[in-house]
C-alpha positions in Angstrom: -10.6 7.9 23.5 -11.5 7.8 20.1 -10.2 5.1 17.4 -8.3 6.9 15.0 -7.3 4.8 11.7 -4.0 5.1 10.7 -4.6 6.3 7.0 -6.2 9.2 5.7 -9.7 9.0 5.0 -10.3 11.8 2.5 -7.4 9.9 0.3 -9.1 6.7 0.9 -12.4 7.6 -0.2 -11.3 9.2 -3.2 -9.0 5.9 -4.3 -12.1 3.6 -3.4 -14.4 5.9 -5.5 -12.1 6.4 -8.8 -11.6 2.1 -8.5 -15.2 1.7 -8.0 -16.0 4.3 -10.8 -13.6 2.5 -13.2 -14.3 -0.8 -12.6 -18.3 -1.1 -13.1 -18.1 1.2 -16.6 -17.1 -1.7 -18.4 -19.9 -3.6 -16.9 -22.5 -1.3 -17.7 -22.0 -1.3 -21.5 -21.1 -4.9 -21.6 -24.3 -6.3 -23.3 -24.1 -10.1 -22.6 -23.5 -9.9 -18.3 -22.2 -12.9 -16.2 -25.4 -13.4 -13.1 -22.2 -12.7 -11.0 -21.6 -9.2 -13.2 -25.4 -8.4 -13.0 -25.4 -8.7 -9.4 -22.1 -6.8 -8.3 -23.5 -4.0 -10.6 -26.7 -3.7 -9.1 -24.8 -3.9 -5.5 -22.8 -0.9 -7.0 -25.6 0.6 -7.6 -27.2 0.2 -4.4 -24.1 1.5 -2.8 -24.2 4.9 -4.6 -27.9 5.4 -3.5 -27.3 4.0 0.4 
């Protein structure tokens, strides 16, 4: 049998992407970056081309 979750997954995706897509605009025109910041950016980033 196969696992099944118990939510829907095209609503989850959609919710994770339109968090994810409002969350790191304010990091990319923030000029002065935490290291913490610079890396969860570039993570993001990494996650769009994966």
């Amino acid at each position: 049998m196969i696992n099944q979750p118990d939510f829907d997954i095209d609503k989850a995706h959609k919710w994770f992407g339109v968090e994810f897509n409002n969350g790191i605009f304010p990091l990319l025109e923030k000029a002065d970056r935490t290291e913490e910041e610079t890396e969860w950016k570039e993570q993001w980033n990494t996650m769009c081309y994966a």
